[in-house]
C-alpha positions as CSV (number, residue, x, y, z in Angstrom):
1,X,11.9,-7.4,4.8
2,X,11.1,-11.0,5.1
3,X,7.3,-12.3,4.9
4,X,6.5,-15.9,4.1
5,X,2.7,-16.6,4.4
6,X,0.7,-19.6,3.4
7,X,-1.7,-18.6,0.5
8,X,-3.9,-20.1,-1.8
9,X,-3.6,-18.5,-5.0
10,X,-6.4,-15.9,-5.7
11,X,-7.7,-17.6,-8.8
12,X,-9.0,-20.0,-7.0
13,X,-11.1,-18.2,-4.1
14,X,-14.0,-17.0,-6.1
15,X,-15.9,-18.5,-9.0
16,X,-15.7,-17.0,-12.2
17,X,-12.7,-14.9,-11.2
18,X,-10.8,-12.8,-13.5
19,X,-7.9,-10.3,-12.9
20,X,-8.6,-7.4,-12.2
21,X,-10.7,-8.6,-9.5
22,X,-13.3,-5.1,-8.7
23,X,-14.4,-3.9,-5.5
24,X,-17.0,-1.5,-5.1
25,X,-19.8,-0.1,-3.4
26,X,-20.8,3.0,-1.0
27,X,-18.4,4.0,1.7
28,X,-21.1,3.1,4.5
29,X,-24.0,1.1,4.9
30,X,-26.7,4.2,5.2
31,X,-30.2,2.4,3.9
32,X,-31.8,-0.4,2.2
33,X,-32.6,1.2,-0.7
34,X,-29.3,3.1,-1.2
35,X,-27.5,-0.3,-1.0
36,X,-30.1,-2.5,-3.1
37,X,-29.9,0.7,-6.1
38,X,-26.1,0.8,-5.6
39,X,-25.7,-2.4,-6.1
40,X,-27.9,-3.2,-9.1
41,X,-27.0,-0.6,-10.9
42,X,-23.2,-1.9,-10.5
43,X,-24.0,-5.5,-11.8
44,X,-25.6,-4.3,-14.9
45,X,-21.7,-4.1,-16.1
46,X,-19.9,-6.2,-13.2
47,X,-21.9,-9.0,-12.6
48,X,-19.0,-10.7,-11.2
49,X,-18.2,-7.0,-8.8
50,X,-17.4,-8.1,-4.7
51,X,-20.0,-5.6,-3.2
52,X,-18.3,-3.5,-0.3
53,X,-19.9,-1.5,2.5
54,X,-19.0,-0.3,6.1
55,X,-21.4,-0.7,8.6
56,X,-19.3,0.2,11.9
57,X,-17.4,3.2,11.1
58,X,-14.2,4.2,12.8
59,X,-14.2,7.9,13.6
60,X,-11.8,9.9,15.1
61,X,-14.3,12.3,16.8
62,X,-17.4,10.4,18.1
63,X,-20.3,12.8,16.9
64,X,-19.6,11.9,13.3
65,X,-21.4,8.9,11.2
66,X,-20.2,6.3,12.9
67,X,-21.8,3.4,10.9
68,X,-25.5,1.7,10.8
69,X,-24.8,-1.3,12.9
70,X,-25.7,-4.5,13.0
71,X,-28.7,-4.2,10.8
72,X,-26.5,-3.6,7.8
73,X,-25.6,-6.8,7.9
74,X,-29.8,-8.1,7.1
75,X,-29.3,-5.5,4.1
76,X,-26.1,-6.6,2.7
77,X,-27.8,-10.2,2.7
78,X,-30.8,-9.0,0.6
79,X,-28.3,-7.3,-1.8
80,X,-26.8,-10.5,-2.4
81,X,-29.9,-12.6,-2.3
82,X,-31.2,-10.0,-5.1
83,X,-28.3,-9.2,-7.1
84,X,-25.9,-12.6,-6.6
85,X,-22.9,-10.3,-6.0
86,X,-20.7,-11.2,-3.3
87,X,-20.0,-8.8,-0.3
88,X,-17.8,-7.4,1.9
89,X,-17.3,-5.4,4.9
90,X,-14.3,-4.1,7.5
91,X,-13.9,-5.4,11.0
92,X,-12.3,-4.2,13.8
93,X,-12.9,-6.5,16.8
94,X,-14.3,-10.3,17.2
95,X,-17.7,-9.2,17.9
96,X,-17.7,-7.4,13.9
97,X,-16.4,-10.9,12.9
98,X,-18.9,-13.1,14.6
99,X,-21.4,-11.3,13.2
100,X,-20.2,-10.8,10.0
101,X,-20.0,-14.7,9.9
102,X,-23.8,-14.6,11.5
103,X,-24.9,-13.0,8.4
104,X,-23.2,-14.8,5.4
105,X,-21.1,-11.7,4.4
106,X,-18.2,-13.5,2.2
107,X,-15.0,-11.4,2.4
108,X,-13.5,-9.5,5.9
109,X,-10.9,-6.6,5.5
110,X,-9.2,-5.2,8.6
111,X,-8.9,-1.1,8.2
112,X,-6.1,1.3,8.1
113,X,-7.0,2.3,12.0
114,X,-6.9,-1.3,13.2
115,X,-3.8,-2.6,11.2
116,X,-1.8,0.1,13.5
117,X,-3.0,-1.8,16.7
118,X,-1.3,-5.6,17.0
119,X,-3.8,-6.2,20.1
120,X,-7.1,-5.3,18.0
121,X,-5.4,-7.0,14.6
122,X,-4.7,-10.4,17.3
123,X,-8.2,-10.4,18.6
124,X,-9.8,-10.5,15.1
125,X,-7.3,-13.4,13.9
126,X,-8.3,-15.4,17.5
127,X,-12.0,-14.7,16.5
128,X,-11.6,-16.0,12.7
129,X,-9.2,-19.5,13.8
130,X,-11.0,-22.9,11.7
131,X,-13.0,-20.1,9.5
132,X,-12.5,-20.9,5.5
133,X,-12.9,-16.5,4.3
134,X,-11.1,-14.5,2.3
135,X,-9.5,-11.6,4.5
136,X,-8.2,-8.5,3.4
137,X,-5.8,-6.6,5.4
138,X,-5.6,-2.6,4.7
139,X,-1.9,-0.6,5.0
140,X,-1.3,1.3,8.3
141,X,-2.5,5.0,8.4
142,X,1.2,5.4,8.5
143,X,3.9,3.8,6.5
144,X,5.3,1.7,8.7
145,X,5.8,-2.3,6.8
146,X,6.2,-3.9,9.8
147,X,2.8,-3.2,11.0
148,X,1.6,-4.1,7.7
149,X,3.5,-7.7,7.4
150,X,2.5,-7.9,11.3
151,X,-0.9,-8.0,10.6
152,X,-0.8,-10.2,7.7
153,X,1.0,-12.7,9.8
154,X,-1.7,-12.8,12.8
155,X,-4.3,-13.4,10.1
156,X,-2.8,-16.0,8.0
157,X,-1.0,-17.3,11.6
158,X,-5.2,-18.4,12.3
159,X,-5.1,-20.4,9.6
160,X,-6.7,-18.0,7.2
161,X,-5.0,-18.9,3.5
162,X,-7.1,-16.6,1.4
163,X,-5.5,-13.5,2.1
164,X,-4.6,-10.2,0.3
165,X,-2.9,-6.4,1.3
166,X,-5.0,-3.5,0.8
167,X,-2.9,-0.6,-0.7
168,X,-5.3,2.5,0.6
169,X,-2.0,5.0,0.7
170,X,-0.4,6.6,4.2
171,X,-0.6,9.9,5.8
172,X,2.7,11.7,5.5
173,X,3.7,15.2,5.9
174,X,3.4,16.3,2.6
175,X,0.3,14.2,0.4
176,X,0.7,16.4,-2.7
177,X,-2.7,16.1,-4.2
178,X,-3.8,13.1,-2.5
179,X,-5.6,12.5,0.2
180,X,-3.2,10.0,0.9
181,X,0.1,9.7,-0.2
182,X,0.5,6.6,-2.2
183,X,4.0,5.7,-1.9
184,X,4.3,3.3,-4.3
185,X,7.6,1.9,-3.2
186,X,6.1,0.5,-0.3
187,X,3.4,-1.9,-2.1
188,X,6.2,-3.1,-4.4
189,X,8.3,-4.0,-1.2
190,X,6.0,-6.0,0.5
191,X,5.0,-7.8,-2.9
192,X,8.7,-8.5,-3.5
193,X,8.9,-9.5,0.4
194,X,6.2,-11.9,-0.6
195,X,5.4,-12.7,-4.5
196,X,2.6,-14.7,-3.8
197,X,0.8,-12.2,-2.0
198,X,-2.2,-10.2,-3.9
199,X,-2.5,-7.1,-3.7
200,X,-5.6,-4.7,-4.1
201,X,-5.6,-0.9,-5.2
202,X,-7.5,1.1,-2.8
203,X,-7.9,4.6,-5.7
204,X,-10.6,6.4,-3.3
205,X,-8.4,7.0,0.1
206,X,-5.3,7.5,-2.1
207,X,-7.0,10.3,-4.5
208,X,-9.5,11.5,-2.1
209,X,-11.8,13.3,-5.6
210,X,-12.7,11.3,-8.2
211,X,-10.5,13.7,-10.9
212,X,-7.8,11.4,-9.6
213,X,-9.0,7.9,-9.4
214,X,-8.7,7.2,-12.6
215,X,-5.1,8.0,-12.7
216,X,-4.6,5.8,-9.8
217,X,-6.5,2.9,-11.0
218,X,-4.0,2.6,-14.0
219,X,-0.9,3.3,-12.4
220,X,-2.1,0.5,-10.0
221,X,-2.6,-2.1,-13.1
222,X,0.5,-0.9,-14.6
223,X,1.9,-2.4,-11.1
224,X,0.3,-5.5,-12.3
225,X,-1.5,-5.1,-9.0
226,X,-4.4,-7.6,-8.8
227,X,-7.3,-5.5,-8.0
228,X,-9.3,-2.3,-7.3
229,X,-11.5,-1.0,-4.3
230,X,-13.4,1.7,-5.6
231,X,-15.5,3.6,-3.5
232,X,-19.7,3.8,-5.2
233,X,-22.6,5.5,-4.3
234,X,-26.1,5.7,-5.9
235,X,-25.7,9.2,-5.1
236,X,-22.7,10.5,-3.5
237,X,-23.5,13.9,-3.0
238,X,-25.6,12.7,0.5
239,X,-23.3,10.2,1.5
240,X,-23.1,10.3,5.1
241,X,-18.9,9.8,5.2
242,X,-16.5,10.4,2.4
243,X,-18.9,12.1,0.2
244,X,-16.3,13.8,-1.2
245,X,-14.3,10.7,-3.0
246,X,-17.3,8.7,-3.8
247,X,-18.3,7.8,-7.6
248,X,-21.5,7.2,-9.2
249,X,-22.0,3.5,-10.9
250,X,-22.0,4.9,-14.6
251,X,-18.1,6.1,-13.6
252,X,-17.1,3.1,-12.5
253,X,-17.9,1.7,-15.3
254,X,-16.9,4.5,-17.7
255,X,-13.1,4.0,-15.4
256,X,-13.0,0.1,-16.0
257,X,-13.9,0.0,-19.6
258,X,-10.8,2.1,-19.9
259,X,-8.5,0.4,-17.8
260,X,-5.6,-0.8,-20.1
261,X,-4.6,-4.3,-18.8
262,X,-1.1,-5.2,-19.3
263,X,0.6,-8.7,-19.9
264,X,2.9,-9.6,-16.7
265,X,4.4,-12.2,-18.8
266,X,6.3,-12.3,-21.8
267,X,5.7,-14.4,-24.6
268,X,7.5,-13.0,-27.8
269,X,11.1,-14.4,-28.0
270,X,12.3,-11.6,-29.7
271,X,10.8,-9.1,-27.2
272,X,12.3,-11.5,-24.1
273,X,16.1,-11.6,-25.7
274,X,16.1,-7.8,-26.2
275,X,14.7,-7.1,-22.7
276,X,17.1,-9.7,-21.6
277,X,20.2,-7.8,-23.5
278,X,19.0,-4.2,-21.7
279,X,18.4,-5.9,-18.5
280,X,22.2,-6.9,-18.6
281,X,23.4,-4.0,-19.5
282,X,21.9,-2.6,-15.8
283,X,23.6,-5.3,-14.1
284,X,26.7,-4.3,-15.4
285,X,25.8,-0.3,-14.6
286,X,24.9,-1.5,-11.0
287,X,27.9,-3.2,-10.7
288,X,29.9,-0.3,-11.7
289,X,27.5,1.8,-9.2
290,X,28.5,-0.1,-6.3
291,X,32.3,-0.5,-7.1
292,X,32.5,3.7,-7.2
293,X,30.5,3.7,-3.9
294,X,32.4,1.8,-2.3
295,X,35.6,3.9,-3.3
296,X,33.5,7.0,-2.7
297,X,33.2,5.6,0.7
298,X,36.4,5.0,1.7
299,X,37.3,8.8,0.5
300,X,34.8,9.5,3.3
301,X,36.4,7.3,5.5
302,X,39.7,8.7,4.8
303,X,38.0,12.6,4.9
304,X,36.9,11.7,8.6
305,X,40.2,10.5,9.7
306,X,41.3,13.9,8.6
307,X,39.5,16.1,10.1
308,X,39.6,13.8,13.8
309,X,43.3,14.3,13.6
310,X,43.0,18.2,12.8
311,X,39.6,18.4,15.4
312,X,37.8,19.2,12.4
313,X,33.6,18.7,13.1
314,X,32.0,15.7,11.3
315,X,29.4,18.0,9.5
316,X,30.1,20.3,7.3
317,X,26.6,22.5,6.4
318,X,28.4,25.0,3.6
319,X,29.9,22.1,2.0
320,X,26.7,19.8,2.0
321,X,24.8,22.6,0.5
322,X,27.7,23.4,-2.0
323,X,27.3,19.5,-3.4
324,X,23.8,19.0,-2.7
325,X,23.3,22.1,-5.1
326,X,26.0,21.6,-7.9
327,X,24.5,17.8,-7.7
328,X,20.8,18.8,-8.3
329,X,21.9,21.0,-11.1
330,X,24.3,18.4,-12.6
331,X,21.2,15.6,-12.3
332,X,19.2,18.3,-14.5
333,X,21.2,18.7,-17.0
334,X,21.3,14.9,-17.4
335,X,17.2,14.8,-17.4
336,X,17.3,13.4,-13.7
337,X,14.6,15.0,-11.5
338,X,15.5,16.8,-8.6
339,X,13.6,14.8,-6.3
340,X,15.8,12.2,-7.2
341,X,19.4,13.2,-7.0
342,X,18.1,14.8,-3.3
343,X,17.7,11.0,-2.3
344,X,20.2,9.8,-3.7
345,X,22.6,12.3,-2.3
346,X,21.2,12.2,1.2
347,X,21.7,8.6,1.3
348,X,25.3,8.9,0.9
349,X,25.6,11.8,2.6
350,X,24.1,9.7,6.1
351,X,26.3,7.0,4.7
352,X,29.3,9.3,4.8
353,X,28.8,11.1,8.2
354,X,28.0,7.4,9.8
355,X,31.6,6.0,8.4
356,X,33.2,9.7,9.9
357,X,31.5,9.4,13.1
358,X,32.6,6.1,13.6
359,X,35.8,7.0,13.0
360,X,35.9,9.9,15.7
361,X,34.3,7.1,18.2
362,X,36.9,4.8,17.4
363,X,39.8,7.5,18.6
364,X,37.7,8.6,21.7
365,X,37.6,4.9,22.9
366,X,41.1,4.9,22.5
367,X,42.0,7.6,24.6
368,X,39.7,6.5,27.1
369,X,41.4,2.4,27.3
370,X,44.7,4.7,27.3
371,X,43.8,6.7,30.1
372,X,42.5,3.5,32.1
């Protein structure tokens, strides 16, 4: 995927910033005083914390909490006023923005449920065009990257340069035991698509319970990932939406004074020449990789040829299960997880029936130009 933005690095959006840069606060807006406790009680130990809260809540049904409103905003100004923490908040149309803007609130983030819509995502980068704010932009509910770089790209296409991805995890058929899957590959692709790009941690949709979040929040770091959004409540067992994956200030603070920070860069020469010895031994196994490939694949080629001139079917079910099985077994025995060898395997397996159906095409257009 290609994805070249215009960004000004993050170290220089906020004063006093340092990596991991922290996220928190409730999931919604829902008083004054649950704000104003939530928030003091988090800058005891993060004084230098963004605080987050919704106040217009996209709901799939309409009788659910559906956000405070407006007069969020006044309260998300007194928590600032009393606690000097910045804040921030999701929007989802120009109106959110404008008044967003209205109220001094200092960092935007588009949701999950907006990202998916190019129209909605467009009217919010029209609505933010000679404004100097930091913008967050959230992964689609589903994992779909071009979506994702799409809606970067209308944002930063305003002119907004402070910009960052929200990793929150996707909706899939099968979560595990998250409430959303996080499908780490798909972060690391759109970082690779664009280095310069930060990239923020959502732990509380991806875990869904707090058992998890912890887990999350270091596997993110490990990522070298450049911040957390962690979901805090003064209280979360009367949260009024996602009471069920909210923390309590004390745990955040109890999960980021364990956070174990890794080093992106190297700085041992003895530790880079190793890693640089290991790293070329890879190359020369990927090399290798690629050569058998491509001679596995011309077998396949060859195999379809066969069975086109003997009207032989393309797919062979008995034989893919044979191979996938013997494969899976062969992995194990090598310490390679199934899961795996099962992608690997239906990679070239797709691979293989394209290059045999292409094959059979090839001799059906012949008989039809020999017909004609």
């Amino acid at each position: 995927m290609n994805l070249k933005l215009d960004i000004t690095p993050i170290k220089n959006w906020f004063p006093n910033y340092a990596k991991p840069l922290i996220i928190a606060g409730p999931c919604s807006a829902e008083s004054e005083d649950q704000l104003l406790n939530t928030a003091k009680q988090i800058a005891v130990n993060n004084p230098n914390c963004i605080f987050r809260a919704g106040i217009w809540k996209p709901r799939t049904r309409p009788n659910n909490f559906e956000g405070i409103g407006d007069i969020g905003l006044k309260w998300m100004h007194t928590v600032k006023k009393e606690t000097g923490l910045l804040t921030a908040t999701e929007v989802a149309n120009a109106d959110h923005v404008e008044k967003c803007l209205e109220n001094g609130i200092d960092i935007l983030w588009v949701g999950a449920r907006t990202t998916v819509n190019p129209f909605s995502v467009q009217e919010i980068a029209n609505a933010l065009k000679g404004v100097d704010i930091p913008v967050f932009v959230k992964n689609p509910i589903y994992p779909d990257m071009q979506l994702w770089a799409g809606a970067l790209e209308r944002i930063n296409n305003a002119g907004i340069t402070k910009i960052a991805a929200i990793h929150r995890g996707f909706q899939s058929y099968d979560n595990g035991p998250f409430r959303n899957s996080p499908k780490w590959e798909l972060p690391i692709e759109l970082k690779t698509a664009c280095s310069e790009l930060p990239i923020i941690c959502d732990p509380s949709h991806i875990a869904g319970t707090p058992g998890l979040i912890t887990y999350i929040a270091q596997k993110a770091m490990d990522l070298d990932m450049d911040g957390l959004m962690i979901e805090t409540h003064i209280d979360p067992s009367t949260a009024l939406s996602d009471a069920q994956q909210q923390i309590k200030p004390f745990e955040l603070n109890n999960i980021l004074s364990n956070l174990k920070i890794k080093s992106a860069s190297i700085t041992d020469i003895h530790l880079q020449t190793k890693l640089d010895e290991l790293r070329a031994n890879i190359f020369k196994l990927d090399n290798d990789l690629l050569e058998l490939l491509a001679k596995r694949m011309a077998i396949s080629t060859n195999i379809g040829e066969y069975k086109r001139a003997n009207n032989i079917t393309v797919l062979q079910v008995l034989h893919w299960k044979k191979l996938i099985e013997t494969s899976i077994e062969n992995g194990y025995q090598l310490g390679l997880p199934k899961s795996f060898v099962t992608a690997i395997y239906e990679l070239i397996h797709d691979e293989s029936i394209r290059r045999q159906s292409i094959t059979l095409q090839a001799e059906i257009t012949s008989d039809i130009v020999k017909k004609l």
